[in-house]
N, C-alpha and C positions, 0 to 999 in steps of 0.2 A: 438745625440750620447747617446746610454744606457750607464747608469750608473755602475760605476765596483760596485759587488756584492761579499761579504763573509761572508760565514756561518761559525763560532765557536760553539763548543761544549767541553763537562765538564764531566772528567770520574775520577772516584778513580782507582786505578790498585789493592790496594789487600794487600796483603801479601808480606814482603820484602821492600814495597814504604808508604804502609798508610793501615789504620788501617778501612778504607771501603770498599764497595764491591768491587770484582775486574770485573772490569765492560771493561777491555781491548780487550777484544772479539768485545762486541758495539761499538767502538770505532773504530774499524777493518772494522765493519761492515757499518758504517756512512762514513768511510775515502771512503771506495773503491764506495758505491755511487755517494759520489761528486765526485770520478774520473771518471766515468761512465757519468755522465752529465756536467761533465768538469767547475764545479763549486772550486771557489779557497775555501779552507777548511783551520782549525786549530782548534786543540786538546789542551784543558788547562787540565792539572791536579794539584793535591797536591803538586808536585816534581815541577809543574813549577814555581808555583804561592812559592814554598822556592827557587826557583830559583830567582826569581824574589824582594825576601825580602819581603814579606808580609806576612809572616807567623802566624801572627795574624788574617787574614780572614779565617784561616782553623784550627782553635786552637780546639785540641781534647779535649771535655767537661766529667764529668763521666758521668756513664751507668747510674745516678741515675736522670739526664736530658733526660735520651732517649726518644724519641715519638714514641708511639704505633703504628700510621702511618706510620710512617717514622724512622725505628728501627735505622739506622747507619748514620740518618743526625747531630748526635752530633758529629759524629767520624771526620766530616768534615765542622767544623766552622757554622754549622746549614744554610748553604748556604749564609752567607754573603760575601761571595766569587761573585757572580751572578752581583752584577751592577759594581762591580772593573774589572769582563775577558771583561764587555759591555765597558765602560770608556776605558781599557787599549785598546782594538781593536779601538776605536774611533779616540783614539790623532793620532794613526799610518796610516788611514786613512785622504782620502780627501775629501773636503767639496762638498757635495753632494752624495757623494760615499754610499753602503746599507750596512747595516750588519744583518742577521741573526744569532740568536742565538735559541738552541735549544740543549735538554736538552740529556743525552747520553747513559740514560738507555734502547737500543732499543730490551733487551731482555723480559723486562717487559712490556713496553708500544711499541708492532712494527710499529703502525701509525706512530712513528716519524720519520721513515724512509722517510715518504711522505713531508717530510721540505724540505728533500734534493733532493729529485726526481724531486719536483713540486716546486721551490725554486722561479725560476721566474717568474710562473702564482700566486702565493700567495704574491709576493710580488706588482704585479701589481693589483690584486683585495683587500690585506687585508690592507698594507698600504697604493697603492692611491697616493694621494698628502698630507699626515699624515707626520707629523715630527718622529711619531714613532706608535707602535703598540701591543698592547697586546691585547690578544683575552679572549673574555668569556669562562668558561668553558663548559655551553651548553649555545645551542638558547635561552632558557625558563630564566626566572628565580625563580626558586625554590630551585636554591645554591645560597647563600645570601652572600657574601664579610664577615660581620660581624660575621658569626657564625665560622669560621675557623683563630679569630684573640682575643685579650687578651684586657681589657677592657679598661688598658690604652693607648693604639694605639688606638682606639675608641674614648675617653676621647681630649688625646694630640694631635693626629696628626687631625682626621676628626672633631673636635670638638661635639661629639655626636649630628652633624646634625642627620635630620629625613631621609637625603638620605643616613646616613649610617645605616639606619636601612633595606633598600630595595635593594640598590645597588647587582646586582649580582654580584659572584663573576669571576673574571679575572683569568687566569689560565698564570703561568710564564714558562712553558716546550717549549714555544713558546715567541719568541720576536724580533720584526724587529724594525730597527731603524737607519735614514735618517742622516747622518753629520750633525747638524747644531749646533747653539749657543742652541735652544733651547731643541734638545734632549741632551746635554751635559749637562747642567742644571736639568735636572728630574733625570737624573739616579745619576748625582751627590747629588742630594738629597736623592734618593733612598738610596745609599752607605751610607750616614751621619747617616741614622735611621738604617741601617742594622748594623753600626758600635759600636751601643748601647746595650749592655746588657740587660738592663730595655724594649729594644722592639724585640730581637733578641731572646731570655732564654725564656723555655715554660710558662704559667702562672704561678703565685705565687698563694697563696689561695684567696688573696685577688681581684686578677683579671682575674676569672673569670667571667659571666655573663649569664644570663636567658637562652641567645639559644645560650649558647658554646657548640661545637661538637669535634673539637680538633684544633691542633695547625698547620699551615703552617707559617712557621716564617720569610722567606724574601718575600713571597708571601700576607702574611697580610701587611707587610709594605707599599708595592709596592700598595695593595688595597685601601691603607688608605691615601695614596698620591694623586691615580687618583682621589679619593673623594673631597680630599683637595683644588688638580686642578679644579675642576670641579666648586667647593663653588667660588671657584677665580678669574671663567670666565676663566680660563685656557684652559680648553677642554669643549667640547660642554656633556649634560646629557647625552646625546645618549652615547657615547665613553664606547666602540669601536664602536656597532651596529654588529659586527660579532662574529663568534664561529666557529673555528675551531677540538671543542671537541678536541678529542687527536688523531684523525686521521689522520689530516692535509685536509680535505675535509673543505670549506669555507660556511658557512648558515649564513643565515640572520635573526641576532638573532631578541627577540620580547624585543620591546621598551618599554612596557605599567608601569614597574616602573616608571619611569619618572612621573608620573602624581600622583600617588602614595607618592612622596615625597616634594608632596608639593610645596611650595615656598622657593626659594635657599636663604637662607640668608650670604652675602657676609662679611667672615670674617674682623673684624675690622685690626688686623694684619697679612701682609704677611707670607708664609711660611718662604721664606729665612730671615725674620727679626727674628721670633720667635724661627729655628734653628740654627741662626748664629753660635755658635762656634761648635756645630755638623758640619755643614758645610765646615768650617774651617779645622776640624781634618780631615774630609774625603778629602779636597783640601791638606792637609800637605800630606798624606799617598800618594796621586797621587804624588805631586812634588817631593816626595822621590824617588820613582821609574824612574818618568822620566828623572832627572836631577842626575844622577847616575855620576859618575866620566866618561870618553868614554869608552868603553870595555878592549878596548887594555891596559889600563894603570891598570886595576885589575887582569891581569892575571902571571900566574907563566907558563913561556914562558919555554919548554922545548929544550933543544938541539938536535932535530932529525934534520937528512937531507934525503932526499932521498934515500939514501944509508941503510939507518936504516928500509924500506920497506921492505916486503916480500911478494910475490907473485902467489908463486909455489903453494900454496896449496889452493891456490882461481881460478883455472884456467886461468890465465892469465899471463901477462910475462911483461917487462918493457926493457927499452933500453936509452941508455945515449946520446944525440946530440951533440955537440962540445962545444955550449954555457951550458951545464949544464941543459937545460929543459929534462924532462924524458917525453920516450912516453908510452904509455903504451897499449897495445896489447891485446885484450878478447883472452881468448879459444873461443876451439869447443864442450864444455858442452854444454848441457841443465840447465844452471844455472846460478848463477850472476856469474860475472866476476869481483875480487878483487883484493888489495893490502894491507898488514894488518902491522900497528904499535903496538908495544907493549909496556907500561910501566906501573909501579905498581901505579903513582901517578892518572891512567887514571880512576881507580875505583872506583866508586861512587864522579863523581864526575860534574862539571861544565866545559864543554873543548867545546874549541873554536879552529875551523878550517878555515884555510884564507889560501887561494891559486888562483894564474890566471889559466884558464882552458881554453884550447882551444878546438873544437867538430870537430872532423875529420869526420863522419859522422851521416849526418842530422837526422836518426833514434835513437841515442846514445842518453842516460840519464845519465848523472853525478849522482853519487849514493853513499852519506854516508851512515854508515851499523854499526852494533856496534853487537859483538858476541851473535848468536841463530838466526840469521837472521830475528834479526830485524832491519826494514827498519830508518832511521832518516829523510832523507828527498831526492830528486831527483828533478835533474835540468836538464832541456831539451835544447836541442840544439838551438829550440827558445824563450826557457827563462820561459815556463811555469812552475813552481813551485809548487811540492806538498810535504807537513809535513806531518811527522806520529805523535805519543802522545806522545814523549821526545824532538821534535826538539820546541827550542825557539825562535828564529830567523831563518831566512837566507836572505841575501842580496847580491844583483847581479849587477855589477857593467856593465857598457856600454862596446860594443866591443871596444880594442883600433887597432892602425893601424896594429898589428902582428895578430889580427884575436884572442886576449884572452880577457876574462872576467875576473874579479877581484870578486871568490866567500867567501863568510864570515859566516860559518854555527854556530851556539850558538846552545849545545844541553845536555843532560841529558844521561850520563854515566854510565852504571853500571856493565863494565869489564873493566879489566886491559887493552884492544884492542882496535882500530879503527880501521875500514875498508872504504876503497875510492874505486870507479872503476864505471864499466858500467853494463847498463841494456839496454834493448831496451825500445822504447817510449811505446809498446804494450804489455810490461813484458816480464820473462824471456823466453830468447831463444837461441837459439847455437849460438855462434858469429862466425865470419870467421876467427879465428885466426892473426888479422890484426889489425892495428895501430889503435886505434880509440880514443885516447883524448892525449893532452900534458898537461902537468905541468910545472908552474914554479913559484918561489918565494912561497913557501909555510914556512906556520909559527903552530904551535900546542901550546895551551897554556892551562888552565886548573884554578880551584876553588875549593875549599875545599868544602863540605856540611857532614851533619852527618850522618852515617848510623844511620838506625830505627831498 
């Protein structure tokens, strides 16, 4: 049986949400991809990752840290964000399950488009039987890991082995990664060093060195680990052996450093002994997140019922049963077909929506929607699942014997509104003016966060 597969991706939105590029276009543009190849998908951003309370992985730094490379990655935690979206995707997965990750700038860089296109030919050539996978930046090596890294990551983490002088370098736009004990380990290390200032903040004067060129700062990390691995008997010298460059096209890189660096001399103390309480902080920061009180008991439960809906002006209509379920009816637009809630506490905020949903027809998408007609997230009639870049969750509960699903959406608010109703599975289209989903037991509740 293949393995389930899911790709995540990481965009700023801009102006209004965060203070980096607004990169929600890309983000538009990667989603409807994997809907196109029918790959499960999800969008992190700023707004989710404070959703989530970790607002320290995205802590805006001054302009006076900014990298010339990389002009607006202070404005976003300098990417130590990156092995926290890989970890948080992992615990929510099952063991053996893939994850791609991949990066969401696809108006600067458009190869990356090709993650998602050719998601499960690159996963069966670049990972393999790999517990996980980062690619070179080209075949060659003449980008060197060390020259885009600060001297104490050099020093502390690869111990100025002679293979960190040759090691090319690994390119992080790209990364697959297998469920197991042992990728949950790397990248949880990876987080412990991303979580440090002293390896995270551009060089000081003091640590730069000979062939510095400039800074990639959760990407030297991540260099200085596989290095680390490597000295450990962790991963074999070769690692990876591929390049991907940034096209997503897979080469087979040239191994001849390897010979170049000598004889590995095997660190007398292990990684995780030497970062133990790094380790430790980066496992606190996880347990906090995941062992969060249940959802339901953090929310500010509002008093709507069904009756508090509106309809008319989303083409569609609604109707009462005897037990209290409401049906609910599409127009005959060319457009989505809605039901719209209003309340002032609903803006900018964290709201949670739980209701049983029943699918009167098998073409019908269940469709949260939140005002400008943007999408949250759509549940198909056999349960395929697709997030837009606000939605946090959604969970789908098994048919029970009345033919409803028990749905639970967690998403990222930024109108006074909510909208529920249908789409069709192939977008939007005219509906027949006919019953096409019931409700019942629905619940709306909500969380405060700051505006910016």
């Amino acid at each position: 049986m293949a393995p389930f597969i899911r790709v995540i991706s990481f965009i700023s939105e801009g102006q209004n949400y965060d203070t980096g590029y607004d990169l929600t276009t890309s983000a538009r543009i990667l989603q409807e991809q994997a809907r196109n190849v029918g790959a499960d998908f999800k969008i992190y951003s700023p707004s989710v990752l404070r959703g989530l309370g970790v607002s320290e992985l995205i802590r805006e730094y001054p302009d006076a840290l900014s990298l010339p490379n990389n002009p607006f990655l202070h404005k976003v935690g300098f990417a130590a964000w990156k092995p926290f979206i890989i970890l948080h995707e992992l615990a929510s997965m099952k063991e053996g399950d893939i994850l791609i990750y991949v990066d969401g700038n696809v108006h600067k860089y458009h190869g990356l488009v090709n993650y998602v296109r050719d998601y499960k030919n690159l996963v069966d050539v670049c990972l393999n039987d790999r517990d996980f996978y980062i690619g070179r930046e080209q075949p060659g090596h003449n980008l060197r890991s060390r020259d885009y890294t600060k001297a104490n990551q050099i020093h502390d983490i690869a111990l100025d082995a002679k293979l960190a002088d040759v090691y090319p370098l690994l390119i992080v736009n790209n990364i697959m990664a297998r469920v197991t004990k042992t990728t949950q380990q790397f990248f949880l290390n990876w987080l412990a060093l991303c979580m440090q200032e002293r390896y995270i903040l551009p060089p000081r004067d003091d640590e730069f060195h000979h062939s510095y060129r400039w800074f990639c700062p959760e990407q030297s990390n991540l260099n200085m680990l596989v290095i680390r691995y490597i000295l450990e008997r962790r991963l074999a010298p070769q690692f990876p052996g591929i390049s991907c460059e940034r096209d997503g096209i897979p080469r087979i890189a040239d191994n001849g450093y390897v010979h170049d660096a000598g004889e590995l001399i095997q660190p007398d103390l292990p990684f995780e002994q030497q970062f133990a309480s790094e380790i430790e902080e980066a496992q606190n920061l996880l347990q906090r997140v995941t062992s969060r009180a249940p959802l339901a008991e953090d929310w500010s439960i509002l008093p709507c019922t069904f009756d508090d809906w509106t309809s008319h002006e989303d083409d569609a209509s609604t109707s009462r049963e005897q037990n209290g379920d409401l049906v609910f009816c599409d127009g005959t637009d060319h457009r989505y077909h809605l039901m719209r809630y209003r309340h002032h506490s609903l803006d900018h905020a964290v709201v949670m929506l739980e209701m049983d949903v029943r699918f009167l027809k098998d073409e019908t998408r269940f469709l949260v929607n939140q005002w400008g007609g943007h999408d949250i997230c759509a549940v198909s009639a056999n349960m395929d699942i697709v997030k837009s870049i606000n939605c946090i969750d959604v969970r789908v509960g098994p048919r029970d014997e009345n033919g409803f699903h028990h749905i639970k959406v967690i998403f990222l608010n930024y109108h006074e509104s909510v909208s529920i109703g249908s789409i069709k599975t192939y977008g939007i289209e005219p509906g027949e003016g006919t019953p096409s989903l019931v409700f019942r037991n629905m619940r709306l509740g909500y969380r405060r966060f700051s505006k910016l």
